[in-house]
PDB file with SEQRES, HELIX, SHEET and CRYST1 records, atoms N, CA, C and O in Angstrom:
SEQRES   1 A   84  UNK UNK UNK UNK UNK UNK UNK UNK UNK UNK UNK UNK UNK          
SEQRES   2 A   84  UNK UNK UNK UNK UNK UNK UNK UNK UNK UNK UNK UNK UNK          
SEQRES   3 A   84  UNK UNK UNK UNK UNK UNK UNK UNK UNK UNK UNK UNK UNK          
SEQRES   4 A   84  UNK UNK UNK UNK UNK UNK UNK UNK UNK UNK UNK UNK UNK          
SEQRES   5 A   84  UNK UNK UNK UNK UNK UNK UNK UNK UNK UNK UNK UNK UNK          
SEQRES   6 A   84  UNK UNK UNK UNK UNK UNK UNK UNK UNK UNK UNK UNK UNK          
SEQRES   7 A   84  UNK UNK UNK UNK UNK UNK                                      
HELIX    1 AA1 UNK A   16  UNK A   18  5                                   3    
HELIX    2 AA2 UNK A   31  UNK A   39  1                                   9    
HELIX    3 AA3 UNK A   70  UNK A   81  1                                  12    
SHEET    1 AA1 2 UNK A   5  UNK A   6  0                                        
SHEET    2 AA1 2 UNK A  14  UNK A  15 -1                                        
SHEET    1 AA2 4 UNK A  19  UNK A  24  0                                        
SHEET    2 AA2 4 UNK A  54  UNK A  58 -1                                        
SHEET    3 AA2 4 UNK A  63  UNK A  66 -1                                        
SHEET    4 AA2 4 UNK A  43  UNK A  46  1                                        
CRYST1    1.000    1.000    1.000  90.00  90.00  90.00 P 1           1          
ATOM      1  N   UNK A   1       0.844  -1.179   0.000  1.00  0.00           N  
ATOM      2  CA  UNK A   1       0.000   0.000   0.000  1.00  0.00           C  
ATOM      3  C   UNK A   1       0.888   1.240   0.000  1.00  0.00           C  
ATOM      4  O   UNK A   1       1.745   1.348   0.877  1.00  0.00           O  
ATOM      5  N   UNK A   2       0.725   2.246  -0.991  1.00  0.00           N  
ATOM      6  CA  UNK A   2       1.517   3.505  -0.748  1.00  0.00           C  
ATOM      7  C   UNK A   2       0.972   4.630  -0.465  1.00  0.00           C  
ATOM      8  O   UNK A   2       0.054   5.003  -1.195  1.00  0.00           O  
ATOM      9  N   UNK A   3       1.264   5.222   0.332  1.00  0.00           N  
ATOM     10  CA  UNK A   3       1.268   6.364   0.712  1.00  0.00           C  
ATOM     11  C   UNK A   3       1.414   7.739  -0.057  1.00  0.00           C  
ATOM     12  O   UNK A   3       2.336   8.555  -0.042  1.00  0.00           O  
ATOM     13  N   UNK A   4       0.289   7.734  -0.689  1.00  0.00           N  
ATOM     14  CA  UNK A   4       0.945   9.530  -1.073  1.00  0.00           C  
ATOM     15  C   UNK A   4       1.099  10.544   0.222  1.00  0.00           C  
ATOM     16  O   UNK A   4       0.755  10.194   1.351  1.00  0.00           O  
ATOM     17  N   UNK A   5       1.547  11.583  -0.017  1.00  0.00           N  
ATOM     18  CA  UNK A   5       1.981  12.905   0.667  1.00  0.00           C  
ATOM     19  C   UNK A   5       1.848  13.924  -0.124  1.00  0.00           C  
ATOM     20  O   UNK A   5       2.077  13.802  -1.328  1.00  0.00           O  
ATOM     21  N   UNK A   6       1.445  15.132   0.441  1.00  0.00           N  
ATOM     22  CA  UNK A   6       1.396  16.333   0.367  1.00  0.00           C  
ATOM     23  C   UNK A   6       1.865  17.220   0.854  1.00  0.00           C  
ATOM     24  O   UNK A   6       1.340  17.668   1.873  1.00  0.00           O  
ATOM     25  N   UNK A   7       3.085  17.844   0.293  1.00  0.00           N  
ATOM     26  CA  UNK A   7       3.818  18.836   0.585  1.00  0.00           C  
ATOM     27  C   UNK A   7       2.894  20.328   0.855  1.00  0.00           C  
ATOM     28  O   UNK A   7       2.433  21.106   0.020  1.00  0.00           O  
ATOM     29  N   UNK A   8       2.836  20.368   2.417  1.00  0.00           N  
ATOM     30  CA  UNK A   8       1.883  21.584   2.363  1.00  0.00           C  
ATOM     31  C   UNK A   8       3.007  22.848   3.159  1.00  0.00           C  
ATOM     32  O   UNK A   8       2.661  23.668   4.009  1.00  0.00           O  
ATOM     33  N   UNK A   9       4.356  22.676   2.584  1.00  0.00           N  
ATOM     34  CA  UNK A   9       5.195  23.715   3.475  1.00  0.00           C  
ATOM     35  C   UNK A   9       6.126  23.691   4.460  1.00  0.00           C  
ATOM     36  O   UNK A   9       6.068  23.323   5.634  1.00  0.00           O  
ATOM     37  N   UNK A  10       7.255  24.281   3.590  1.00  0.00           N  
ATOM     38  CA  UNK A  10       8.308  24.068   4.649  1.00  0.00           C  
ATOM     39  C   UNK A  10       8.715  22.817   5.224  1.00  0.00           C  
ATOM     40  O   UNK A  10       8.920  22.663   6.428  1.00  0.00           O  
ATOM     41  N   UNK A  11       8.838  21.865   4.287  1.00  0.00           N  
ATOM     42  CA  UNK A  11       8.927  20.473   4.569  1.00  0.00           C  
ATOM     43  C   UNK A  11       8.121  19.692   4.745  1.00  0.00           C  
ATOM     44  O   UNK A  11       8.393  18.533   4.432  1.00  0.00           O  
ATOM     45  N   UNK A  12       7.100  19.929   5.188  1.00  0.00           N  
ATOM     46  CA  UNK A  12       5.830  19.964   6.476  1.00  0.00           C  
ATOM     47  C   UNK A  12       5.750  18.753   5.496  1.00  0.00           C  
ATOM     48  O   UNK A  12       6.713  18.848   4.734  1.00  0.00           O  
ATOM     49  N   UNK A  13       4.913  17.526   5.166  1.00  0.00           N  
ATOM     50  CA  UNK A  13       3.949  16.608   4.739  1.00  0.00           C  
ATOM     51  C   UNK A  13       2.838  15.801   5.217  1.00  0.00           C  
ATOM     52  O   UNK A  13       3.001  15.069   6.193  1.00  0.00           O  
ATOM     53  N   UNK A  14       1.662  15.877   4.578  1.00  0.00           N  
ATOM     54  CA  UNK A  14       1.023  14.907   5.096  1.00  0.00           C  
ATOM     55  C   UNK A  14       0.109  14.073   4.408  1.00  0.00           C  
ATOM     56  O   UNK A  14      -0.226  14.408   3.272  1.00  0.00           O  
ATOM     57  N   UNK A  15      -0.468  12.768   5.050  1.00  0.00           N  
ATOM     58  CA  UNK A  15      -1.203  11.964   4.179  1.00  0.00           C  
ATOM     59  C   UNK A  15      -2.658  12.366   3.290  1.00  0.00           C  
ATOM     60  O   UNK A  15      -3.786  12.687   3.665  1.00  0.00           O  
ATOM     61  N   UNK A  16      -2.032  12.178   1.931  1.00  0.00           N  
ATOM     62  CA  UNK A  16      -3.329  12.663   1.031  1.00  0.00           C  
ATOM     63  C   UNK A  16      -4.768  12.293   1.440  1.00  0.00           C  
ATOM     64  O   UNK A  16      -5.801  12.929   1.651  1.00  0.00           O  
ATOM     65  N   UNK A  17      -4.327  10.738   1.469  1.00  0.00           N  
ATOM     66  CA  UNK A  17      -5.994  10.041   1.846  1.00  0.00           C  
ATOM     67  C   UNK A  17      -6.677  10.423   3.031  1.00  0.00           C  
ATOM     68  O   UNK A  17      -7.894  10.277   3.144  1.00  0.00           O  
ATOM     69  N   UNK A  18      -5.910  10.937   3.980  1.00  0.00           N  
ATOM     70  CA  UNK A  18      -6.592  11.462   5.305  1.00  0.00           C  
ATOM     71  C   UNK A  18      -7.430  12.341   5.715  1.00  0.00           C  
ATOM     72  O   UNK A  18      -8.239  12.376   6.642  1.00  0.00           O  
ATOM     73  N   UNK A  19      -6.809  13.787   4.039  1.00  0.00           N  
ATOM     74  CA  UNK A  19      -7.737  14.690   4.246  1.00  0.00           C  
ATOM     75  C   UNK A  19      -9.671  14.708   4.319  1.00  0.00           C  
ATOM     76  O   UNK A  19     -10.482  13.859   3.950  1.00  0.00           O  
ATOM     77  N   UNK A  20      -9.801  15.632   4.753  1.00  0.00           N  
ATOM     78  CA  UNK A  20     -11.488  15.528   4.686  1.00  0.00           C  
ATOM     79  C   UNK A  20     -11.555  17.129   4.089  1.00  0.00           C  
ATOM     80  O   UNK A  20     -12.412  17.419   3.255  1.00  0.00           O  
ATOM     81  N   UNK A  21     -10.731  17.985   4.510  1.00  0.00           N  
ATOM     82  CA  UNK A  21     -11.381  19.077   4.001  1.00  0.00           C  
ATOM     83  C   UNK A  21      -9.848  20.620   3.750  1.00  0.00           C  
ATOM     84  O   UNK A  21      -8.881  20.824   4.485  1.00  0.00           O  
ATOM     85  N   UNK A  22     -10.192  21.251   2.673  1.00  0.00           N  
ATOM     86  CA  UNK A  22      -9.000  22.484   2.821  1.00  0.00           C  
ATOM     87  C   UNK A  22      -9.668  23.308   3.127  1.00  0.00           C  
ATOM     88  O   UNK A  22     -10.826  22.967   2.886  1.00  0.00           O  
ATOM     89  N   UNK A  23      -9.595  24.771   3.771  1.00  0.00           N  
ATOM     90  CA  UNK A  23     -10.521  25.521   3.798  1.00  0.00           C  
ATOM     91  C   UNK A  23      -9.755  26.545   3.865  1.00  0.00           C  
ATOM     92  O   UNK A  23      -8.544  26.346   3.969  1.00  0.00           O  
ATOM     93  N   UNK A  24     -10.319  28.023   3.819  1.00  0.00           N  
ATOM     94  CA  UNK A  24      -9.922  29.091   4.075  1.00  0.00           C  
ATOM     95  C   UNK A  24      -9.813  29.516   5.186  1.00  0.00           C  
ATOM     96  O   UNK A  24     -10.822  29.130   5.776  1.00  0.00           O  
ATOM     97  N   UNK A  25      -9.058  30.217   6.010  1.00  0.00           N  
ATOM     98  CA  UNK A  25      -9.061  30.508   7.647  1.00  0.00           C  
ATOM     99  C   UNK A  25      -9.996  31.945   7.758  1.00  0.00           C  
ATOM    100  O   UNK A  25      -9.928  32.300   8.935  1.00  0.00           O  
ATOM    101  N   UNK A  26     -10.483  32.496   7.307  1.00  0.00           N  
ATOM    102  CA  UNK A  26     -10.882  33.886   7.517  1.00  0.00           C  
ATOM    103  C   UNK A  26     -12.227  33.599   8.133  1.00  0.00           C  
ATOM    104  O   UNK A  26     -12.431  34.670   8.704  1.00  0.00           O  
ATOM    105  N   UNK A  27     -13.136  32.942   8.352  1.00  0.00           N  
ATOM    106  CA  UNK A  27     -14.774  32.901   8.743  1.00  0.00           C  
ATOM    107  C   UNK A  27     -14.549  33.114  10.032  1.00  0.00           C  
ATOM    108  O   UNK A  27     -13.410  33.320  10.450  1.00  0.00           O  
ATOM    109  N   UNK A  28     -15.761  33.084  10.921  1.00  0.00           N  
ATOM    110  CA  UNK A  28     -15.883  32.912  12.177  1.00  0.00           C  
ATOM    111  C   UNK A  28     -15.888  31.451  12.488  1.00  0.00           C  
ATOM    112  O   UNK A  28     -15.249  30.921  13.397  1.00  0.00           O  
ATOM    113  N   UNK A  29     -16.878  30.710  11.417  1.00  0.00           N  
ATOM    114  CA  UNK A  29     -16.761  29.161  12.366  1.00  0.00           C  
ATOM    115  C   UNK A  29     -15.487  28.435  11.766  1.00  0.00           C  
ATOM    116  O   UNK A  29     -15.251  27.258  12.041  1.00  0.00           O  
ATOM    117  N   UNK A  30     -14.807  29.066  11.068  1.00  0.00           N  
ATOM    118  CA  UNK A  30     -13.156  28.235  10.845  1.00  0.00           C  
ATOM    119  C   UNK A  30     -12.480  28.753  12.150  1.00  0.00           C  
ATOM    120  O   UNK A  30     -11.981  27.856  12.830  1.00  0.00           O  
ATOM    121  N   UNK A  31     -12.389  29.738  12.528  1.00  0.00           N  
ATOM    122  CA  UNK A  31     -11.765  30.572  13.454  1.00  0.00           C  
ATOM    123  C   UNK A  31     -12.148  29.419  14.926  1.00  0.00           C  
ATOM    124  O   UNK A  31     -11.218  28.897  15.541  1.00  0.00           O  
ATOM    125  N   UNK A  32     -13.355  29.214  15.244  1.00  0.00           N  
ATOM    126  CA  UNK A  32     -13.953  28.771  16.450  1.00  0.00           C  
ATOM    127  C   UNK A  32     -13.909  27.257  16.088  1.00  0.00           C  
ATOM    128  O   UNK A  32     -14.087  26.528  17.064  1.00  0.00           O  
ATOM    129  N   UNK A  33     -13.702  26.597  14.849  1.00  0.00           N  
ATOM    130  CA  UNK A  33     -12.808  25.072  14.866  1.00  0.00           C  
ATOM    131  C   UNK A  33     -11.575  24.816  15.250  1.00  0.00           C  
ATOM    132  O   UNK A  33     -11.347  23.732  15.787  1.00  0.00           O  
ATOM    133  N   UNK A  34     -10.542  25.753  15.053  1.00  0.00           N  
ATOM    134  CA  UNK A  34      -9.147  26.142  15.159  1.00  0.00           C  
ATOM    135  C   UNK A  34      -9.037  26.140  16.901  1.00  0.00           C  
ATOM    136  O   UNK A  34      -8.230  25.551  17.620  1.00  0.00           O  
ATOM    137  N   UNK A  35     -10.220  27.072  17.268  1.00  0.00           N  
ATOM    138  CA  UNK A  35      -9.691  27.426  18.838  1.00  0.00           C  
ATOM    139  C   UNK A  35     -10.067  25.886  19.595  1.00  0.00           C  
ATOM    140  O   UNK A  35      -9.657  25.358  20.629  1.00  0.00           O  
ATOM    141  N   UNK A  36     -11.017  25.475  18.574  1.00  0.00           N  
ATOM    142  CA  UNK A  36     -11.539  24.103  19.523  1.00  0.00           C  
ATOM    143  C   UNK A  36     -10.901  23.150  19.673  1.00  0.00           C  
ATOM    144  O   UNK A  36     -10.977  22.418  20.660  1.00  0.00           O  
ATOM    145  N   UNK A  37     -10.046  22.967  18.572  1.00  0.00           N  
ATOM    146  CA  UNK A  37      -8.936  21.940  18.100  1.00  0.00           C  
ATOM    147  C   UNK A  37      -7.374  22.570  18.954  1.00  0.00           C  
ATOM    148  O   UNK A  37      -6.499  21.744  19.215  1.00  0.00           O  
ATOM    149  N   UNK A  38      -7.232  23.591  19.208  1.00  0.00           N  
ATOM    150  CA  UNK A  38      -5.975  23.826  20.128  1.00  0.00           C  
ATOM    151  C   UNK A  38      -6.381  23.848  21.465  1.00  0.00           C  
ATOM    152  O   UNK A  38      -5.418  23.596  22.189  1.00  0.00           O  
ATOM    153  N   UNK A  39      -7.698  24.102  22.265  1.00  0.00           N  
ATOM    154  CA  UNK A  39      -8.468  23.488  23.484  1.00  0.00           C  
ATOM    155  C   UNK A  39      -8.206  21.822  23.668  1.00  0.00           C  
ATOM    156  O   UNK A  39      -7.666  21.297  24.641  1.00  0.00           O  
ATOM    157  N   UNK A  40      -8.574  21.344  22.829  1.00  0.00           N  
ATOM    158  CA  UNK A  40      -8.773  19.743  22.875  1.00  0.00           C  
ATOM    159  C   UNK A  40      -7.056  19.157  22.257  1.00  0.00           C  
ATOM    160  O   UNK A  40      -6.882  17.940  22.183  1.00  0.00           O  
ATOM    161  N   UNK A  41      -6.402  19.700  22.029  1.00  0.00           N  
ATOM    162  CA  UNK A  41      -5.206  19.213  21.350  1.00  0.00           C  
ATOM    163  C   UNK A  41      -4.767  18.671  20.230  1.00  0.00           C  
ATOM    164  O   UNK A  41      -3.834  17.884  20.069  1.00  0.00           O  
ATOM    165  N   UNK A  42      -5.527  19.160  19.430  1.00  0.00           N  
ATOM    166  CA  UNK A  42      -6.075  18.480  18.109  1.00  0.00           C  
ATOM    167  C   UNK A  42      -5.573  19.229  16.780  1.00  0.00           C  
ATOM    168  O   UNK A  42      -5.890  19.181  15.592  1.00  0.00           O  
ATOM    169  N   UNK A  43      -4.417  20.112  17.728  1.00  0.00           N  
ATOM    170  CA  UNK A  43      -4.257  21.060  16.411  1.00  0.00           C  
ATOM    171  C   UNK A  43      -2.638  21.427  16.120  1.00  0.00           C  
ATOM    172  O   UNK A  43      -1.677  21.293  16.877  1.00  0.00           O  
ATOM    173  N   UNK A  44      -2.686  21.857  14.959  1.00  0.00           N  
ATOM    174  CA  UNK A  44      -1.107  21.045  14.149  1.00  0.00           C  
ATOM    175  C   UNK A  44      -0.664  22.336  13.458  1.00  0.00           C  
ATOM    176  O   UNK A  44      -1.347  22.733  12.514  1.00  0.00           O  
ATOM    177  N   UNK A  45       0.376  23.005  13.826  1.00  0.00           N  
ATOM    178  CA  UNK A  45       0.337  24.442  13.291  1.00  0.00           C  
ATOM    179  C   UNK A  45       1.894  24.254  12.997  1.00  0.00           C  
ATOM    180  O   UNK A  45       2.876  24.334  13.735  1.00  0.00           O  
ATOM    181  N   UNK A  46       1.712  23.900  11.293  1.00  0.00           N  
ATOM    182  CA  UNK A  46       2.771  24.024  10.312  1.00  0.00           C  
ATOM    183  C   UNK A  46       2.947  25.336   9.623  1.00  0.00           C  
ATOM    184  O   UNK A  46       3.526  25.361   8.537  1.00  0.00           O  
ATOM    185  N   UNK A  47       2.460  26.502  10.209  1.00  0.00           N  
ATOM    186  CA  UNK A  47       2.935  27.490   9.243  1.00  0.00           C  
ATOM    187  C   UNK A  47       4.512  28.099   9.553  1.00  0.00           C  
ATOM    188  O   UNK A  47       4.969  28.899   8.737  1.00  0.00           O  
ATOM    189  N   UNK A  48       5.215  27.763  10.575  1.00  0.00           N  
ATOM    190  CA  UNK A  48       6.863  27.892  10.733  1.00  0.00           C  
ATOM    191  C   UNK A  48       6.467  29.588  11.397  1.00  0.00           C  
ATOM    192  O   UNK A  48       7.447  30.333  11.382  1.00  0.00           O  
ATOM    193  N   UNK A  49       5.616  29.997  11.757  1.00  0.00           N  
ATOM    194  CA  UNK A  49       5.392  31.357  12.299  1.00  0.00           C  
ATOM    195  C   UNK A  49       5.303  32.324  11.066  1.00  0.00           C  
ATOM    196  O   UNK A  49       5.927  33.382  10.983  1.00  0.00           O  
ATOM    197  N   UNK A  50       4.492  31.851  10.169  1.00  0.00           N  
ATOM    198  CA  UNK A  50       4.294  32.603   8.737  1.00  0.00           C  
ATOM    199  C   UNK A  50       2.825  32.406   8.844  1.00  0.00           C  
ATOM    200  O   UNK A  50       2.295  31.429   9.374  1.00  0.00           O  
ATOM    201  N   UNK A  51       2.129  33.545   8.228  1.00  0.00           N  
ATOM    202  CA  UNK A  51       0.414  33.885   8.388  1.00  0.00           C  
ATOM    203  C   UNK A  51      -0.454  32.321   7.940  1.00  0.00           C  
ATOM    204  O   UNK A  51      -0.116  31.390   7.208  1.00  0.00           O  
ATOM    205  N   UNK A  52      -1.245  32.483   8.467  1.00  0.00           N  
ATOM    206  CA  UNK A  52      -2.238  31.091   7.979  1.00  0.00           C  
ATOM    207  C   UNK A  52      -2.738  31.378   6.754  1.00  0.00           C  
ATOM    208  O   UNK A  52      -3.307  32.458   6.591  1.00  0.00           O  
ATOM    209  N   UNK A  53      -2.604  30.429   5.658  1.00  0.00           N  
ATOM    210  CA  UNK A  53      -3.500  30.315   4.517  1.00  0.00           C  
ATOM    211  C   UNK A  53      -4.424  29.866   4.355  1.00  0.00           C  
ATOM    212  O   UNK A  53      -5.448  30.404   3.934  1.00  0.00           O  
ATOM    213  N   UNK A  54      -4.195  28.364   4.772  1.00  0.00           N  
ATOM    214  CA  UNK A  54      -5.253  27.361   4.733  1.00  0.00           C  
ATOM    215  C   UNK A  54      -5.726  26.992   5.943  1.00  0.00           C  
ATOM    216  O   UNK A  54      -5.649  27.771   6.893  1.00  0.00           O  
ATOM    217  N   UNK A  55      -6.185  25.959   6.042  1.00  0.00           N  
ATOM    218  CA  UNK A  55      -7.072  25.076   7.398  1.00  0.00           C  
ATOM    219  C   UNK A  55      -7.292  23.868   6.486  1.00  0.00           C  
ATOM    220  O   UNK A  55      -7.962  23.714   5.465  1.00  0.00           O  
ATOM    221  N   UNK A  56      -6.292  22.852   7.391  1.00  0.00           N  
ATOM    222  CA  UNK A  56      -6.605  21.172   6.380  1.00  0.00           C  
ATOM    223  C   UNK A  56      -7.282  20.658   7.517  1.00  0.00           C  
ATOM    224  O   UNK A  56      -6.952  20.928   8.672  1.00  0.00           O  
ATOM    225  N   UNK A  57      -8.323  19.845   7.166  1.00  0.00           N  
ATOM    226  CA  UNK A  57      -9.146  18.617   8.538  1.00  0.00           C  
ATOM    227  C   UNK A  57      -8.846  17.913   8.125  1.00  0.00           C  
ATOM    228  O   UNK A  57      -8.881  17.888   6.894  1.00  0.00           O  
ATOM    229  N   UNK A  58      -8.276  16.714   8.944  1.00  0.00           N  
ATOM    230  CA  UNK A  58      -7.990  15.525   8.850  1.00  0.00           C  
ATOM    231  C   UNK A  58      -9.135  15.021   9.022  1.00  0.00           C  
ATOM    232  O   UNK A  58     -10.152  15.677   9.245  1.00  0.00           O  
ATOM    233  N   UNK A  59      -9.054  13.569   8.916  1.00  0.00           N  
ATOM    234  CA  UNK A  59     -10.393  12.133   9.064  1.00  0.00           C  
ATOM    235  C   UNK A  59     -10.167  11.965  10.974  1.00  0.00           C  
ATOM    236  O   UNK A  59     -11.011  11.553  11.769  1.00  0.00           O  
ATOM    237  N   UNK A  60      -9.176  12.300  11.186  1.00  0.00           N  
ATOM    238  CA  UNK A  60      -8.747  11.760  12.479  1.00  0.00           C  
ATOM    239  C   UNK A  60      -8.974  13.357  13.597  1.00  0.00           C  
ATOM    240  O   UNK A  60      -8.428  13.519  14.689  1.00  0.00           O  
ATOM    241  N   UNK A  61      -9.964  14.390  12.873  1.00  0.00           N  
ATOM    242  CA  UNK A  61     -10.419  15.675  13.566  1.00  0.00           C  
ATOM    243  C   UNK A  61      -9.407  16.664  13.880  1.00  0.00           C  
ATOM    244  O   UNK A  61      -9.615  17.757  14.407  1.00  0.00           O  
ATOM    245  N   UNK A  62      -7.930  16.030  13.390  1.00  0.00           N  
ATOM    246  CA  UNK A  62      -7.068  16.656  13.146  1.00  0.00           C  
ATOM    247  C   UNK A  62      -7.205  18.366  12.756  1.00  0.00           C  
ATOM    248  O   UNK A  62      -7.983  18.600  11.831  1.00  0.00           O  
ATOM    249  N   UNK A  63      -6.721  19.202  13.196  1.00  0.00           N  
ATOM    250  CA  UNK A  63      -6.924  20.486  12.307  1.00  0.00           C  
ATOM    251  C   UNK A  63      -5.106  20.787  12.201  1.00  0.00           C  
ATOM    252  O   UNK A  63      -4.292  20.761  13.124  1.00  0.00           O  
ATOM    253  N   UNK A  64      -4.867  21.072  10.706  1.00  0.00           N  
ATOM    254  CA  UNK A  64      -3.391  21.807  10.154  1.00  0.00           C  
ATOM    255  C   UNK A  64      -3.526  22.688   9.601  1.00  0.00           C  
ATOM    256  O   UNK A  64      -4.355  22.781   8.696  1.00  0.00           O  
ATOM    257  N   UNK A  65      -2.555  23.854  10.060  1.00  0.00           N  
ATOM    258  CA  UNK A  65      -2.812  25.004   9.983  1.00  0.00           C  
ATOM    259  C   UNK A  65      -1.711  25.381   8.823  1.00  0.00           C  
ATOM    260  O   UNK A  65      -0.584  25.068   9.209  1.00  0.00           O  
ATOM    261  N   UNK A  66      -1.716  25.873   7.716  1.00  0.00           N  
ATOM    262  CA  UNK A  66      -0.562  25.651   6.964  1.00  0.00           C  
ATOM    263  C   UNK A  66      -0.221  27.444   6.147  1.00  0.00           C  
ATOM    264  O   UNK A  66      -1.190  28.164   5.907  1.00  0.00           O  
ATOM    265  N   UNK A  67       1.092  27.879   5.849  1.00  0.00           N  
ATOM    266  CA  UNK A  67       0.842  29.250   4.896  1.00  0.00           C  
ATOM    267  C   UNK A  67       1.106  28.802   3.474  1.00  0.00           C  
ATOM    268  O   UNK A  67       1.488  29.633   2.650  1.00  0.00           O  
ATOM    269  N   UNK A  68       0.917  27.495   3.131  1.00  0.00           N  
ATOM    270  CA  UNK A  68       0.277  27.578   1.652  1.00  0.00           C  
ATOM    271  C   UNK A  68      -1.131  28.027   1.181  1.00  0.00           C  
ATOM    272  O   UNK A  68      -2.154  27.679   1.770  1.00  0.00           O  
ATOM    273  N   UNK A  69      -1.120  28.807   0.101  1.00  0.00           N  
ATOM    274  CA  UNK A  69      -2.575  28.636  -0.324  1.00  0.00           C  
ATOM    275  C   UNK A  69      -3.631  27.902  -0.152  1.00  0.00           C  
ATOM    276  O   UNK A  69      -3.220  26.890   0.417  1.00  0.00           O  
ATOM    277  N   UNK A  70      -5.057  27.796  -0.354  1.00  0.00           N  
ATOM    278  CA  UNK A  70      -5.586  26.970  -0.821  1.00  0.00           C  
ATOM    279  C   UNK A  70      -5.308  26.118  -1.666  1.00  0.00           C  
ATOM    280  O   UNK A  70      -4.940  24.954  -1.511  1.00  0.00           O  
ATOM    281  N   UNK A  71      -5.590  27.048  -3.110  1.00  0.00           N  
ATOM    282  CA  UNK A  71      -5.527  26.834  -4.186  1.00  0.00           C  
ATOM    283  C   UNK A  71      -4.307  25.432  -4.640  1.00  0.00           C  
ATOM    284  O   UNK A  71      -4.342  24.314  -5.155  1.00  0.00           O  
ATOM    285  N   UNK A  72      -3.192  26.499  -3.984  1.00  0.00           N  
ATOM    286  CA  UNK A  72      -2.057  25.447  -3.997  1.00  0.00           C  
ATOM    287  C   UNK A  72      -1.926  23.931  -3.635  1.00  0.00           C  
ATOM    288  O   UNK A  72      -1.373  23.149  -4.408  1.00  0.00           O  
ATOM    289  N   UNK A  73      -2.551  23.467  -2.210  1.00  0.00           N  
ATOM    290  CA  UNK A  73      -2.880  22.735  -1.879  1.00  0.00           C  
ATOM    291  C   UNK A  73      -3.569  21.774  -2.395  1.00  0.00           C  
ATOM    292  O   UNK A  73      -3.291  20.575  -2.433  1.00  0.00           O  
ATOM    293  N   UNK A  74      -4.835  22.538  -2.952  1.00  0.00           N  
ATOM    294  CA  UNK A  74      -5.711  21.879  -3.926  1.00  0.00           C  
ATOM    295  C   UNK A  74      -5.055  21.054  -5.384  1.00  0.00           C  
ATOM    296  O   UNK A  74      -5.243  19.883  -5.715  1.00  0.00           O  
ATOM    297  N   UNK A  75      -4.406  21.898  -5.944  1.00  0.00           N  
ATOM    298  CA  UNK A  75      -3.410  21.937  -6.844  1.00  0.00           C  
ATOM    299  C   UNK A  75      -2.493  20.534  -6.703  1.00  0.00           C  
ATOM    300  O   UNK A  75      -2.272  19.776  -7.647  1.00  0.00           O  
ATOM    301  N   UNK A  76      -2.072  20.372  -5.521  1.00  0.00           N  
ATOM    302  CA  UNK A  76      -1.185  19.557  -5.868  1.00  0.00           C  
ATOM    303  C   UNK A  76      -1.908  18.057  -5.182  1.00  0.00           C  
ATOM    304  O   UNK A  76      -1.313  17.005  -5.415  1.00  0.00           O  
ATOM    305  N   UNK A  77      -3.081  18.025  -4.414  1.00  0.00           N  
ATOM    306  CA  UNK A  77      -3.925  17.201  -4.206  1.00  0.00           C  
ATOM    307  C   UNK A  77      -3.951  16.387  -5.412  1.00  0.00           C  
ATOM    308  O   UNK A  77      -3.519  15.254  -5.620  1.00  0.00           O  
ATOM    309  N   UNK A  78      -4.856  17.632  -6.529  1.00  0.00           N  
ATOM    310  CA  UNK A  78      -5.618  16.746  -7.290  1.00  0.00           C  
ATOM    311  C   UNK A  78      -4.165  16.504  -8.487  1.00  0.00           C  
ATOM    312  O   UNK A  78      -4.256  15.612  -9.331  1.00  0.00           O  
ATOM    313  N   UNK A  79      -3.354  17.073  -8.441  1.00  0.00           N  
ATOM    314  CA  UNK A  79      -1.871  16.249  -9.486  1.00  0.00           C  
ATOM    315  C   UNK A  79      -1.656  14.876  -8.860  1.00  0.00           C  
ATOM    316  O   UNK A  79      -0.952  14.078  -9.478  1.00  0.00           O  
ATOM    317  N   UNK A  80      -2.218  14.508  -7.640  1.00  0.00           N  
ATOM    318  CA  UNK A  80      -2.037  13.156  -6.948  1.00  0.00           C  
ATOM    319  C   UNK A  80      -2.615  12.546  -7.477  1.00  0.00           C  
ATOM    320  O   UNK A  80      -2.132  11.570  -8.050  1.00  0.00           O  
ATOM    321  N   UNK A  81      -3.987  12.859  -7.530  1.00  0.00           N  
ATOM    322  CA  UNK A  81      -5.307  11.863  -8.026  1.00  0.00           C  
ATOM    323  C   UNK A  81      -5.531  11.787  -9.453  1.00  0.00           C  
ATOM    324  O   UNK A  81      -6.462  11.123  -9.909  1.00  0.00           O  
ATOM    325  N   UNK A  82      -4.503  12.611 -10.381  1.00  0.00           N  
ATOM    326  CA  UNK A  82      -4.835  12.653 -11.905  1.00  0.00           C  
ATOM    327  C   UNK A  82      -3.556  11.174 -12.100  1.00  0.00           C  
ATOM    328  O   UNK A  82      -3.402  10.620 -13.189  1.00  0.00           O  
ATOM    329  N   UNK A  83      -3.000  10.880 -11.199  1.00  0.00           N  
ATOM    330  CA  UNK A  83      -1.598   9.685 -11.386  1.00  0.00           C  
ATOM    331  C   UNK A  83      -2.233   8.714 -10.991  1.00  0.00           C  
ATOM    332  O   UNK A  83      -1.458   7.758 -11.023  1.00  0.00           O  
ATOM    333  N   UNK A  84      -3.178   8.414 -10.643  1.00  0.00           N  
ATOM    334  CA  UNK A  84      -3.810   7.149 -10.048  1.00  0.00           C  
ATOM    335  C   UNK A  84      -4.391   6.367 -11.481  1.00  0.00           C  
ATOM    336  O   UNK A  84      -4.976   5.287 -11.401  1.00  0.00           O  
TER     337      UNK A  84                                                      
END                                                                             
């Protein structure tokens, strides 16, 4: 079984299949998932002390906080899934 990865920064990687969701950080209820997920310990802040871009959810309620784009992210997601 292999593992893809997703380079979401600064080395950072993580498992493609895991994701559930990319999102934008700017809303209120992204904002109040973020605080809930660093309350409960659930939260994974890969931006190296560089502004938040995204918000990845893991399957595992995971929240990663990353300063790649969306877009970008998205981007190189679906270059995963066009190789399958």
């Amino acid at each position: 079984m292999s593992q893809e990865l997703i380079n979401i920064g600064f080395g950072n990687l993580i498992a493609a299949q895991r994701i559930t969701a990319i999102i934008a950080p700017h809303s209120a209820p992204v904002k109040r998932l973020k605080d809930d997920a660093r309350k409960e310990g659930r939260l994974v802040d890969a931006t190296q002390g560089r502004r938040t871009r995204s918000v990845i959810v893991m399957d595992s309620q995971h929240i990663i906080l990353s300063a790649v784009n969306v877009e970008t992210i998205s981007r190189r997601f679906g270059a995963l899934q066009g190789q399958e």
